[in-house]
C-alpha positions as CSV (number, residue, x, y, z in Angstrom):
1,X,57.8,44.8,-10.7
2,X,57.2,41.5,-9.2
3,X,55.3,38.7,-11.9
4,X,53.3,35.7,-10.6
5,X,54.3,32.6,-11.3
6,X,52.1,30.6,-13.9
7,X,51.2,27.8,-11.5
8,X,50.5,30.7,-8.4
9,X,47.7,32.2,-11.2
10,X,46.3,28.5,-11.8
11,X,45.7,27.7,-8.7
12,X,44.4,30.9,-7.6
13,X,41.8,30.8,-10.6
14,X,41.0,27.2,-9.4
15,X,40.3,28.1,-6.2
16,X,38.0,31.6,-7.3
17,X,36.2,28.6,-9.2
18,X,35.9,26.1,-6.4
19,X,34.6,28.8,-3.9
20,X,31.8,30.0,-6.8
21,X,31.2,26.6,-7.1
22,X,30.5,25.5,-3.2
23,X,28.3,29.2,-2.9
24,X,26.1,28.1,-5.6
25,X,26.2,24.6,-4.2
26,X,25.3,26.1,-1.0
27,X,22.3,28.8,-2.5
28,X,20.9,25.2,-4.2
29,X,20.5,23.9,-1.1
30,X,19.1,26.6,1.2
31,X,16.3,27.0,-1.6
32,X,15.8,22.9,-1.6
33,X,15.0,23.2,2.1
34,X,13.4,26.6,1.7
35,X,10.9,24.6,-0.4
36,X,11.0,21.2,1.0
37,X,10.0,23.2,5.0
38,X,7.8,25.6,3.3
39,X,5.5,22.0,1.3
40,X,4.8,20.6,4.9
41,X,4.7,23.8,7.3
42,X,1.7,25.4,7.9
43,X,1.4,29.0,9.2
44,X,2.3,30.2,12.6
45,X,2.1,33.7,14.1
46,X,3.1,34.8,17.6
47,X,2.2,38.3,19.1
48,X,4.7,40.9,20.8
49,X,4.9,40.0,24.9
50,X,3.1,36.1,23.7
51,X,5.0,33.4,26.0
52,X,6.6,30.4,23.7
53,X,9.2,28.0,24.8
54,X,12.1,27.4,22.4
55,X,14.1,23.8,20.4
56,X,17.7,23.9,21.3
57,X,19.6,21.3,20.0
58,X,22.4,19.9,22.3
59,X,25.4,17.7,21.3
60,X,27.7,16.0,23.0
61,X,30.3,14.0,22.3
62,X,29.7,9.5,22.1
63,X,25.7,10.2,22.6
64,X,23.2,11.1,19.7
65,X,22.2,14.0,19.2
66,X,18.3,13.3,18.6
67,X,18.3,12.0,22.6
68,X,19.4,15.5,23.5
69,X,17.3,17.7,21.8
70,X,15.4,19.8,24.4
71,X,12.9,22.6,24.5
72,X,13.2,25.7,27.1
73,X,11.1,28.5,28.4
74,X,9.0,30.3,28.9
75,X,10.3,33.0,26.4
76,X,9.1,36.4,25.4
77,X,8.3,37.6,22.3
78,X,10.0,40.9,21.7
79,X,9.5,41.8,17.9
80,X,8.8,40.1,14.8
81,X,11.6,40.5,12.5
82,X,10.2,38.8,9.3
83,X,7.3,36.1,8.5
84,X,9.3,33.5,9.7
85,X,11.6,34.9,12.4
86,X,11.6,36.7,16.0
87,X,13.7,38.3,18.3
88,X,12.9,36.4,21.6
89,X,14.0,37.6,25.4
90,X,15.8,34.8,26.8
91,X,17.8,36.6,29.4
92,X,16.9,37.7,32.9
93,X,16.6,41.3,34.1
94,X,20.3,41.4,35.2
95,X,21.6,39.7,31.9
96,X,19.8,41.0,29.2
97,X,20.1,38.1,26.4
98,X,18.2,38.7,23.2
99,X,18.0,35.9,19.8
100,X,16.2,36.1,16.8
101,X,14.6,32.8,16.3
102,X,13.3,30.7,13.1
103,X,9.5,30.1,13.5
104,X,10.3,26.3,13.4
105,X,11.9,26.1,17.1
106,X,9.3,28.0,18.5
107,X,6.2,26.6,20.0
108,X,3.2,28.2,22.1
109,X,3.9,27.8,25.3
110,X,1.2,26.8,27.8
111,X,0.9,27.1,31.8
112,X,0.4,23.8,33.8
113,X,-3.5,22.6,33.7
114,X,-4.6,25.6,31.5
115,X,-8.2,25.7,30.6
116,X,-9.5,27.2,26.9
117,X,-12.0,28.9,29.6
118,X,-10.7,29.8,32.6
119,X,-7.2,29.9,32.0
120,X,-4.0,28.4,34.4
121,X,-5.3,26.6,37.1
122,X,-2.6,27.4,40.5
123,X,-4.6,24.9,43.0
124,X,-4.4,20.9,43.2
125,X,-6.4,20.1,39.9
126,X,-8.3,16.7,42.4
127,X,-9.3,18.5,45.3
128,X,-12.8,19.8,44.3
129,X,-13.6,15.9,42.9
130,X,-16.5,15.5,44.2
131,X,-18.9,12.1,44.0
132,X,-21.6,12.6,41.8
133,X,-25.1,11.9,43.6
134,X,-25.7,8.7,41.7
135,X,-22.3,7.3,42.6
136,X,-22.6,3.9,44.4
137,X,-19.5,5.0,47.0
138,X,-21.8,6.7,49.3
139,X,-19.8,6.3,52.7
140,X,-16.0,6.8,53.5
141,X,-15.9,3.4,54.0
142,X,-16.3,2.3,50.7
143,X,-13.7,4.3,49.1
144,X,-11.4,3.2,51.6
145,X,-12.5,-0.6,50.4
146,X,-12.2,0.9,46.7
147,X,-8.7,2.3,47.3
148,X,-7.7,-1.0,48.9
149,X,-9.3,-3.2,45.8
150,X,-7.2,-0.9,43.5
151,X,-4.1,-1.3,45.5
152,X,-4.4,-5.4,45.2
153,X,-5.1,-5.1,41.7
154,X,-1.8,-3.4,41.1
155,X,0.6,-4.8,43.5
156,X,2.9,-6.4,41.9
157,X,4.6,-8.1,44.5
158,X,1.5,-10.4,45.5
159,X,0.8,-14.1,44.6
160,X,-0.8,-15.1,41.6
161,X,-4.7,-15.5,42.2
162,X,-6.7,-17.5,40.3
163,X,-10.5,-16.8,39.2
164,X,-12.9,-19.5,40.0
165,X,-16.0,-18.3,38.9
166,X,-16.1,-20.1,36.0
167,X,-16.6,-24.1,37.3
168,X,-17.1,-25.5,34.2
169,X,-17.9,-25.6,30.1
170,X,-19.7,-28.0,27.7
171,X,-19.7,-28.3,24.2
172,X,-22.9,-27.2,22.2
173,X,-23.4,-27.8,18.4
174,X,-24.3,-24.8,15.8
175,X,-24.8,-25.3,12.6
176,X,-24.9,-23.1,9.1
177,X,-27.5,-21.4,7.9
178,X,-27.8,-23.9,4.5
179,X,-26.3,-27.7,4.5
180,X,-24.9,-27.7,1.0
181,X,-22.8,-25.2,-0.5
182,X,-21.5,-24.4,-4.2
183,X,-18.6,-23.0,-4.9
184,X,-17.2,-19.8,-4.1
185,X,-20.4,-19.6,-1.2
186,X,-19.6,-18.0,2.3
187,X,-20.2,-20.4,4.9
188,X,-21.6,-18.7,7.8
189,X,-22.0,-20.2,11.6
190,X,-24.0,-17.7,14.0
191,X,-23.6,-17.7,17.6
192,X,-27.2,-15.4,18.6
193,X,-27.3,-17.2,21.8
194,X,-26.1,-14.8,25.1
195,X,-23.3,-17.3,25.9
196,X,-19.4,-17.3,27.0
197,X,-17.7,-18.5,24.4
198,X,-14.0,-20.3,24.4
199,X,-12.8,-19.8,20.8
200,X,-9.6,-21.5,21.6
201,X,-11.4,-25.0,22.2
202,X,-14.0,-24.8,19.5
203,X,-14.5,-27.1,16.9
204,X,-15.5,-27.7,13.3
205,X,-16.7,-30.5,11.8
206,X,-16.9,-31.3,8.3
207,X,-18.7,-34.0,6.2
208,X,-19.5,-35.2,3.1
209,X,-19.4,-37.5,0.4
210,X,-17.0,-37.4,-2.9
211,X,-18.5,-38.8,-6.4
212,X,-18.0,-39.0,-9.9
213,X,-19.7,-39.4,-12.8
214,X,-19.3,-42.9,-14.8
215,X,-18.1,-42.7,-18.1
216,X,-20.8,-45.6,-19.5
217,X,-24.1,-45.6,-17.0
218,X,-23.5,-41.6,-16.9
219,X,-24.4,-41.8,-13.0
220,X,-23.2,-40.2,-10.3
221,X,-21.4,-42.8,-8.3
222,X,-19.2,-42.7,-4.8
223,X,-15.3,-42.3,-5.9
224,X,-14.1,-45.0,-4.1
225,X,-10.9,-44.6,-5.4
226,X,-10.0,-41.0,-4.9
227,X,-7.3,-40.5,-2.5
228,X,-6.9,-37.2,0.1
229,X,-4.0,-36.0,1.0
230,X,-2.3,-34.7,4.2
231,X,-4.5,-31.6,5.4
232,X,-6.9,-31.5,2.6
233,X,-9.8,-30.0,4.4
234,X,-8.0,-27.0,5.7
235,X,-7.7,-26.5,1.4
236,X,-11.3,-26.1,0.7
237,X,-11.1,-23.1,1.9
238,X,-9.7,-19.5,0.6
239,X,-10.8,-17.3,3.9
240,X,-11.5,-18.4,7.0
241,X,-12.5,-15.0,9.5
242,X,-13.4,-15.0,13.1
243,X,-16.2,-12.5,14.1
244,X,-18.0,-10.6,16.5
245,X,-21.1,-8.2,16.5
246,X,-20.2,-8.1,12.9
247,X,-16.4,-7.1,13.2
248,X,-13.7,-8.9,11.8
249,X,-11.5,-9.7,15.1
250,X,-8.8,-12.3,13.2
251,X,-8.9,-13.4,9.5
252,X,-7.1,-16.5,7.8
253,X,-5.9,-16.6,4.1
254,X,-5.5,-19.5,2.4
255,X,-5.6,-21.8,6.1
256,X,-4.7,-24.5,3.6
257,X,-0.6,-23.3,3.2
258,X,-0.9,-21.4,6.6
259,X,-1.9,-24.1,8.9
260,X,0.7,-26.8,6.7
261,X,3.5,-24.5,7.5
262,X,2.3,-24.0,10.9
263,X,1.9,-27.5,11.9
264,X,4.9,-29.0,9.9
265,X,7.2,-26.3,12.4
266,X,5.3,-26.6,15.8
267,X,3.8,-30.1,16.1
268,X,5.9,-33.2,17.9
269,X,4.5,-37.0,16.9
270,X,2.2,-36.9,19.8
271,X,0.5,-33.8,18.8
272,X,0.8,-34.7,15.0
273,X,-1.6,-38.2,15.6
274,X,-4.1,-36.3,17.8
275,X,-4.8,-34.1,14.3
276,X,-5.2,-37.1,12.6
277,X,-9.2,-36.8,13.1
278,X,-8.9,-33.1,11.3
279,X,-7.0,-34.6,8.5
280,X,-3.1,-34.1,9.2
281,X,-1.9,-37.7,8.5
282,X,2.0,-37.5,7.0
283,X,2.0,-40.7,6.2
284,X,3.3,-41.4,2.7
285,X,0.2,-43.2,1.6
286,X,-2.6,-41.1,1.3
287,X,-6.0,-42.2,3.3
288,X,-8.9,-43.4,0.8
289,X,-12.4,-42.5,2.0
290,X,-14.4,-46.2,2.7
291,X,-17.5,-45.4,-0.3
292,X,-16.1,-41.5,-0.7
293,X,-17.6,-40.7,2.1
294,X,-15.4,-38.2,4.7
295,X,-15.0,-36.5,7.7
296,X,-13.0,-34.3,9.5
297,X,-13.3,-32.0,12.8
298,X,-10.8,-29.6,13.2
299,X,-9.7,-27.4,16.1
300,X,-10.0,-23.6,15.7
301,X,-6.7,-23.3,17.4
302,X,-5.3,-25.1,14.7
303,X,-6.2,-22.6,12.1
């Protein structure tokens, strides 16, 4: 009668546990992605003899695995097994080859140009084009010229061509729809006129007059001795947006911060002085409006 060894039973019984341990570890997580596929996929069916085309993954060794995932077919659909598997023919006549297949790595497989209507298309899918009556190419000729415009556009070996069609631009003024504003108001400048506009080179001028009140007439007087610092126009405003027909192309928060940043990291000395009229001045003494009254005209590019 041969009797185990005390240690030979201990480990034995810690291995029986580790096993029961890694099933139910593996049962946990079937059912966690059992429920996590089920949340997201929606319902698929495929009918006996129905054409699909199949996900194989393919690895190989030092390249990822994601670049060399691939789909095949056309399959056929032999059975359905479950609700969410089928056996699929993916042999040939002489080599039989049969799988069954989660629902997952299937997909409905479709011929080249197939129409909801008329089903696959076999011929060139251009060569009944025709021109439609109202088409300005009338004549061979100017499909040839069309062809050739096309091929210019697109060549990429040609010269750089400039368009000269537009000689020349002048500056026009347009103004807000009120002159004074309170605070919080929206400031609006509309553009109704049919023109070509150059938002890069556009302008904005701003002008006023700072007062106070004094302590013994109780008047409202020009504060002569307020001081503005560097960029303070570009404060006054939370929002600035650029629009057209009504849609917000770009928008600006809080230029004030934006366009200090901006400037500080971007402009050289020459640029900096050229902003001085907009009221960028880094000087350490801060300009003092002559009888509060200022002005500033900034570029839009700037902001």
């Amino acid at each position: 009668m041969q009797v185990e060894n005390k240690d030979i039973i201990e480990i034995r019984e810690k291995l029986l546990a580790i096993q029961a341990q890694a099933a139910a570890n593996i049962t946990k997580r079937q059912e966690y992605d059992k429920d996590r596929y089920d949340s997201f996929h929606r319902h698929v069916d495929f009918s006996v003899g129905e054409q699909v085309k199949m996900f194989v993954p393919r690895r190989k060794i030092g390249k990822s695995p994601k670049l060399m995932c691939r789909w095949f077919g056309p399959y056929t659909v032999v059975k359905k097994v479950s609700d969410v598997n089928y056996e699929l023919e993916l042999g040939t006549k002489k080599k039989p080859k049969r799988e069954i297949v989660h629902v997952s790595r299937i997909l409905k497989y479709h011929d080249p140009w197939t129409s909801p209507t008329q089903g696959p298309k076999k011929e060139d899918p251009f060569q009944n084009i025709r021109w439609h009556e109202r088409c300005s190419l009338r004549s061979e000729d100017n499909v040839v010229d069309l062809n050739y415009t096309h091929k210019k556009m697109f060549d990429i070996e040609k010269g750089i061509e400039w368009d000269e069609d537009v000689v020349g631009y002048k500056f026009q003024s347009h103004g807000a729809y009120t002159a004074r504003y309170e605070n919080t108001d929206e400031i609006r400048i509309p553009l109704q006129e049919d023109l070509c506009t150059l938002p890069c080179d556009r302008l904005i001028l701003i002008e006023g007059q700072l007062v106070k009140t004094d302590a013994t007439t109780n008047k409202t007087v020009p504060a002569t001795e307020t001081k503005c610092v560097n960029n303070d126009v570009a404060f006054l405003f939370s929002e600035i947006r650029y629009e057209v027909s009504g849609v917000t192309v770009i928008t600006n928060t809080k230029p004030g911060i934006t366009t200090t940043m901006k400037n500080l990291a971007s402009l050289n000395q020459s640029e900096s002085l050229k902003l001085t009229m907009s009221g960028w001045d880094l000087n350490e003494k801060a300009t003092k409006p002559i009888d509060g009254y200022f002005q500033a005209c900034i570029p839009l590019n700037r902001l």
